[in-house]
C-alpha positions as CSV (number, residue, x, y, z in Angstrom):
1,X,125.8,116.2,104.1
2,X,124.1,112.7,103.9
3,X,122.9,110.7,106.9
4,X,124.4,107.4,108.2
5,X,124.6,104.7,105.7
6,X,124.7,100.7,105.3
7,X,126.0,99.6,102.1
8,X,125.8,95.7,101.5
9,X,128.8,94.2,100.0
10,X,127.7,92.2,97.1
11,X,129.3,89.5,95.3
12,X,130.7,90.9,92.9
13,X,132.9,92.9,94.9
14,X,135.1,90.4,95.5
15,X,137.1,90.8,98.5
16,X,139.1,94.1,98.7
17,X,140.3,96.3,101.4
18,X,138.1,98.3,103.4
19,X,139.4,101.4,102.5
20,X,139.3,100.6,98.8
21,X,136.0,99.9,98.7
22,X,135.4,103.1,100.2
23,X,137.4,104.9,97.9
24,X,135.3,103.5,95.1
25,X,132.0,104.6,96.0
26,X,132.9,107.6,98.1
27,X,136.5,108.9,95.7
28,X,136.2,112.7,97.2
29,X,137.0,110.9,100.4
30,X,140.6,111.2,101.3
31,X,142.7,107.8,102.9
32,X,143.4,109.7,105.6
33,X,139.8,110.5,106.8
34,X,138.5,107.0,106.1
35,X,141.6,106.0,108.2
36,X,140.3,108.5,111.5
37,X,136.7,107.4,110.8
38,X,138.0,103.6,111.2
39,X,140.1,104.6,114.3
40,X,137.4,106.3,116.0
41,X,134.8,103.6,115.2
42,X,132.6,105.7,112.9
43,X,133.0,103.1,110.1
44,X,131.8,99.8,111.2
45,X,131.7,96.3,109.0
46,X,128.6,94.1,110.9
47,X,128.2,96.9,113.3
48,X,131.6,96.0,114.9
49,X,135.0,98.4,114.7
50,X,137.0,97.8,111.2
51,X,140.4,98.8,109.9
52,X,141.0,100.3,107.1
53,X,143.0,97.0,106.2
54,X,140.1,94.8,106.7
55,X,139.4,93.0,103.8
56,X,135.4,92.7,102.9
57,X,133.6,89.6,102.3
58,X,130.2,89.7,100.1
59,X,127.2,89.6,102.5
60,X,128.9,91.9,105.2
61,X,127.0,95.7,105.8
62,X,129.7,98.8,105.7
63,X,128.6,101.5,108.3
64,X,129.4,105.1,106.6
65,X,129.0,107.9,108.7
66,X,127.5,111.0,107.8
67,X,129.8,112.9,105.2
68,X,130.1,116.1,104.4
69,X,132.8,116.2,101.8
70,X,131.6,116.3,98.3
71,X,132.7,117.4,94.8
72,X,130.5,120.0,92.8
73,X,126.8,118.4,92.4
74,X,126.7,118.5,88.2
75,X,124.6,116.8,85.8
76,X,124.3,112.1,86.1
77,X,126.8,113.1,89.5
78,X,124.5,110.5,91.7
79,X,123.8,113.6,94.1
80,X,120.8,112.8,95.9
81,X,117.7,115.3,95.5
82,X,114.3,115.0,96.0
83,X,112.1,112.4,95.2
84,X,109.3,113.9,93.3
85,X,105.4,113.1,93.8
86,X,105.2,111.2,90.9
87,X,108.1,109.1,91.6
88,X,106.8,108.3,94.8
89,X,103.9,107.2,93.7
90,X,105.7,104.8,91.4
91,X,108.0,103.3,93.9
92,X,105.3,102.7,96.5
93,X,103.3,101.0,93.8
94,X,105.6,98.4,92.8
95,X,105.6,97.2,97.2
96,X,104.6,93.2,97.2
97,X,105.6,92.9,100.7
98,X,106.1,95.1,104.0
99,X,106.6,94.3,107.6
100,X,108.7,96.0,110.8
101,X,111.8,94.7,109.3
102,X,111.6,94.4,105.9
103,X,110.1,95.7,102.4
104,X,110.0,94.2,98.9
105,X,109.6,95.7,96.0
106,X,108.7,93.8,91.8
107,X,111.6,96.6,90.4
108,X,110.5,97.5,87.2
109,X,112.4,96.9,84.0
110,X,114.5,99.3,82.9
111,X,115.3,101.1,86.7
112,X,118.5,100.7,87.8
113,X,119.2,99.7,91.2
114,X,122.2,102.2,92.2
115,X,123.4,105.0,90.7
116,X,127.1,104.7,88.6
117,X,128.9,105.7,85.7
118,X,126.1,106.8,83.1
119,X,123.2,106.3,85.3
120,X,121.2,109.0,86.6
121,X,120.3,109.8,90.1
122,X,116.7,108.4,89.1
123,X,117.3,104.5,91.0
124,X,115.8,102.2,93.2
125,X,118.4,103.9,95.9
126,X,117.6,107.0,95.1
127,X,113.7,106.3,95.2
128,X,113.5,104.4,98.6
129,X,113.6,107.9,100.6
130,X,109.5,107.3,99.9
131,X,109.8,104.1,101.4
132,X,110.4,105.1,105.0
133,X,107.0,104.9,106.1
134,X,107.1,105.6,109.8
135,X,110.7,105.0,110.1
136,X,113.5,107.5,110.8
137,X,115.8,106.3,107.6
138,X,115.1,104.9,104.6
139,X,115.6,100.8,103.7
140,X,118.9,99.1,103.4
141,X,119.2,97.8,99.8
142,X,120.3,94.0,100.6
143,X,121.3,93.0,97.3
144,X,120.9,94.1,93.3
145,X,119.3,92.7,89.9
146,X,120.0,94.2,86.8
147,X,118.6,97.4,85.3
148,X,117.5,95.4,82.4
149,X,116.1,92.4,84.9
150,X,112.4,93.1,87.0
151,X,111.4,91.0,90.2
152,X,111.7,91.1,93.6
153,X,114.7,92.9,95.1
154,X,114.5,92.9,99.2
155,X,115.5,96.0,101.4
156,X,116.3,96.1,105.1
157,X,114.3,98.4,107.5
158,X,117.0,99.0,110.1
159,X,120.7,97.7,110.5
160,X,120.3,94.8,112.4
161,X,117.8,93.4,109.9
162,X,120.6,94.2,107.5
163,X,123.0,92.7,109.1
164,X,121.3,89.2,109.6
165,X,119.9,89.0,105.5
166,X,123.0,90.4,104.7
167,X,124.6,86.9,106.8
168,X,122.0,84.8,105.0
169,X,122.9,85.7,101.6
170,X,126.7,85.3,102.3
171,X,125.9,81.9,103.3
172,X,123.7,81.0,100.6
173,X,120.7,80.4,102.7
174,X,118.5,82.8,100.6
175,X,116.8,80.8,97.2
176,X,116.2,83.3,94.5
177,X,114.5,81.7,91.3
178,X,114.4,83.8,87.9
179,X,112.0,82.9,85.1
180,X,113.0,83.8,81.5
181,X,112.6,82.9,78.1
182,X,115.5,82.0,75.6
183,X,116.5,80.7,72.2
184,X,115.9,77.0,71.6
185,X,115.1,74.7,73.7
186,X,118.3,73.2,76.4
187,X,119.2,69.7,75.9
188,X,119.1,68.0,78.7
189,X,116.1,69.7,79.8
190,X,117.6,70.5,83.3
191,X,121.5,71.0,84.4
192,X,123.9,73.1,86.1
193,X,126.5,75.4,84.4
194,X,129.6,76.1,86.5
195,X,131.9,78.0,83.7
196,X,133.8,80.4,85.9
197,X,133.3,84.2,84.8
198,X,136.2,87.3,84.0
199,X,135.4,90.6,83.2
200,X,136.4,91.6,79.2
201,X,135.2,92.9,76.1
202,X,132.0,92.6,75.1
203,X,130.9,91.2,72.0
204,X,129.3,94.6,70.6
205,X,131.5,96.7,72.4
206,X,132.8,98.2,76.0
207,X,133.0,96.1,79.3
208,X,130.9,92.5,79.8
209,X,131.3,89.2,81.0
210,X,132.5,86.2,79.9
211,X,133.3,82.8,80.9
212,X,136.8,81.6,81.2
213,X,137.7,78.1,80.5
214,X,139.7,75.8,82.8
215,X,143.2,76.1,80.0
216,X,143.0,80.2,81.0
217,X,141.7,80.8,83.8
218,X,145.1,80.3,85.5
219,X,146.3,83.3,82.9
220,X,143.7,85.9,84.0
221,X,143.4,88.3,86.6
222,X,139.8,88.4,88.2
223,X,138.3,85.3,87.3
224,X,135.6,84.0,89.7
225,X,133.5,80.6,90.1
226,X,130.1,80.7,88.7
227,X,127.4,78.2,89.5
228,X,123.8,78.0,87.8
229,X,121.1,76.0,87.8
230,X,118.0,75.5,85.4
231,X,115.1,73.6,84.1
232,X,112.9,73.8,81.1
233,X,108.9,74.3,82.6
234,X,107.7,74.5,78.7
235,X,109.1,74.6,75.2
236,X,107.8,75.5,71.7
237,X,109.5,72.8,70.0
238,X,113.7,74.2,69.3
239,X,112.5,77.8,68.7
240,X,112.0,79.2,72.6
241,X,111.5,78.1,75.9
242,X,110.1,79.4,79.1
243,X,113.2,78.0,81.7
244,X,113.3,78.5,85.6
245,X,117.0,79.5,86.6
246,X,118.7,80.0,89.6
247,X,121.8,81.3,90.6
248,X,124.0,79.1,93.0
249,X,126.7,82.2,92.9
250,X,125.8,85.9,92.5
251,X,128.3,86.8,89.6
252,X,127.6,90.4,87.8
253,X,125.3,88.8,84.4
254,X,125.6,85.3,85.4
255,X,122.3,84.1,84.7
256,X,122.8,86.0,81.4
257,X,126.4,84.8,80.5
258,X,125.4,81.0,81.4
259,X,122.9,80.6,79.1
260,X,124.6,83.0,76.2
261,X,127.3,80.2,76.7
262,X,125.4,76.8,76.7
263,X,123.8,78.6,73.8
264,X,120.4,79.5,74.7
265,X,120.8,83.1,75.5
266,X,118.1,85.3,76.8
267,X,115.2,86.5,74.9
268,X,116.1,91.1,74.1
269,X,119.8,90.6,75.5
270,X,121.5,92.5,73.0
271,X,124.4,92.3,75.3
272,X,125.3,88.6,75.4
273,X,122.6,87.4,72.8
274,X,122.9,87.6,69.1
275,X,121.2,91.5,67.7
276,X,118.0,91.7,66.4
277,X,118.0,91.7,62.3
278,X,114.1,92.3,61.8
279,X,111.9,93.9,63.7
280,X,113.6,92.3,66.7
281,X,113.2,88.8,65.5
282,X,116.3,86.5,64.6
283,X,116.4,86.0,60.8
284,X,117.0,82.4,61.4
285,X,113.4,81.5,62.7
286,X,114.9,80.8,66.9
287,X,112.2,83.4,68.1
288,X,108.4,83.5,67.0
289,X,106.2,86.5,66.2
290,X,107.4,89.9,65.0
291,X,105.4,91.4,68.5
292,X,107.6,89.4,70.5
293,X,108.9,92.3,72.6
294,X,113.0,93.2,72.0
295,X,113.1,93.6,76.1
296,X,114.9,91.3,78.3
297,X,113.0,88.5,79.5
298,X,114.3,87.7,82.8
299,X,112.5,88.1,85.6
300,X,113.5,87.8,89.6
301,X,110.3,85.6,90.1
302,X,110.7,84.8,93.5
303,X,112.7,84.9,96.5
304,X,112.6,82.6,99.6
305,X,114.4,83.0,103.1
306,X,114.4,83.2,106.7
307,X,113.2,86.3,108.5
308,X,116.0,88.3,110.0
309,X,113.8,88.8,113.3
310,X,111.4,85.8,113.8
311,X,113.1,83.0,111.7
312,X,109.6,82.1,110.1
313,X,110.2,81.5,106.4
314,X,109.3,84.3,103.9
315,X,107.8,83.5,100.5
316,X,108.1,86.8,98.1
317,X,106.8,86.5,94.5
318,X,106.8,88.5,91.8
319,X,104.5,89.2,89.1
320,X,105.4,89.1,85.5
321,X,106.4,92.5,83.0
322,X,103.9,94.0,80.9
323,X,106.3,92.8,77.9
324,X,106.9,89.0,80.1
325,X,103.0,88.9,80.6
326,X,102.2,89.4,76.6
327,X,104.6,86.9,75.7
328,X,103.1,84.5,77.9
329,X,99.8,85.0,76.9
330,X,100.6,85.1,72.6
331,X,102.4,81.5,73.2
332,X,99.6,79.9,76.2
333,X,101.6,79.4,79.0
334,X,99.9,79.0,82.3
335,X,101.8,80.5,85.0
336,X,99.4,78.2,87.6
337,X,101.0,75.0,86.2
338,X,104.8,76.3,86.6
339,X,106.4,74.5,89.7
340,X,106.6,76.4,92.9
341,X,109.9,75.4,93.3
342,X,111.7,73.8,90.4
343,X,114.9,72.5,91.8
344,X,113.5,71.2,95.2
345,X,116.3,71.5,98.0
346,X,119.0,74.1,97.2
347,X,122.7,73.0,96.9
């Protein structure tokens, strides 16, 4: 049996029923139970009574009560077990910021954020039962980066600090900024990229994103806006460039997908970028070195928003990867001169 749980809608959820949702993450659940836990108020959106019609908006916190129905525990299932010593260890170390409320962590590369289809139960999720502390239940995540992506990811501390990020986010009033490197240098040097974004076929194989243009986006089912921002900080004349992004929308690979399209894509995105030929290294001459790292370079740098309890502003940065870090030190760039904030007042 698991305790009570709050699950942040994201984004990318889009905006299905309640009891779909449900069904997704919990699919040993049956309708008819999630329909008596909505009646008797065990199920809450917000902390408020829900239906199982309700339909969910991204930023809103699902209330699951405890459940005790689950299919056989096998091999990748998700089921939770415990966090080892050495784990723990690891989690705690990668804290930048903890308070009553709220913790921060710089996720690692490479650590997933939730469990799913081919992940193992090894995840930030999983891993945050050593980052109770003193409280009775561990934090809330609040919202998700990539596996492949490092930087700051936020957590709750208790549901009412859930609720209210979870509010700030849906209304935008959270400023994330991502630095990363990527092929070539943009032209102009700053811009915003607003091609809208459907799930498909990936280039290389199996399920990705990709941008839909105006002519068919009227054809397609699933198709949401997208909105990015970005600016150049430094370039090494048309070959790379260190560029500050950040994401107006929270679309599944956005940040990824936008710059793939304008094409500049991501330094070690073999998922949207064009695959390494030798040693990593584009045969072409785009990227410099045969070190430079075949990781992903994107990084959540920093994250900036309102408390959920005192309304002071909170600043949370990031420090870069081991792999980020040696790249920025082979080509000279000085993280000091970087702008705080790139794009001044959000949008």
């Amino acid at each position: 049996m698991t305790g009570v749980q709050h699950f942040p809608v994201e984004a990318d959820d889009g905006t299905p029923r309640l009891d779909r949702w449900l069904r997704r993450r919990f699919p040993h659940v049956s309708q008819g139970r999630i329909e008596r836990m909505c009646r008797k108020g065990e199920i809450r959106i917000d902390g408020s009574r829900a239906k199982a019609s309700a339909r969910l908006v991204a930023g809103q916190i699902v209330r699951v009560p405890p459940l005790d129905e689950s299919p056989p525990e096998r091999a990748g299932s998700g089921v939770q077990r415990p966090v080892s010593d050495a784990d723990a260890a690891l989690i705690r170390s990668c804290v930048i910021y903890r308070d009553e409320d709220l913790i921060a962590i710089n996720k690692p590369y490479g650590l997933a954020v939730q469990g799913g289809t081919g992940q193992s139960d090894r995840h930030v999720d999983a891993l945050a039962e050593a980052l109770r502390f003193e409280k009775p239940e561990k934090p809330r995540l609040i919202h998700r980066i990539d596996r492949e992506t490092s930087g700051v990811l936020l957590m709750a501390r208790s549901a009412a600090a859930a609720a209210a990020l979870g509010r700030s986010f849906r209304r935008r009033e959270a400023r994330k900024l991502y630095w990363a490197v990527v092929e070539g240098a943009p032209r102009p040097s700053e811009g915003e990229v607003t091609y809208a974004l459907v799930k498909g076929q990936g280039q290389h194989g199996g399920e990705a994103m990709r941008t839909a243009t105006p002519e068919t986006s009227g054809d397609l089912d699933g198709v949401r806006a997208a909105r990015s921002r970005y600016r150049v900080i430094e370039a090494l004349g048309n070959r790379l460039a260190w560029v500050a992004l950040s994401p107006i929308t929270g679309r599944t690979h956005q940040l990824r997908v936008h710059m793939a399209a304008i094409g500049h894509p991501i330094v070690g995105d073999f998922k949207y970028g064009d695959r390494p030929t030798d040693g990593g290294v584009r045969q072409d001459g785009a990227l410099l070195g045969a070190g430079l790292s075949r990781k992903l370079h994107l990084h959540a740098r920093s994250l900036s928003l309102a408390h959920p309890t005192t309304g002071a502003p909170v600043e949370l940065t990031a420090p870069l990867p081991d792999h980020m870090d040696r790249t920025w030190r082979e080509f000279g760039w000085e993280i000091a001169q970087a702008p705080s904030d790139p794009f001044g007042e959000a949008t």
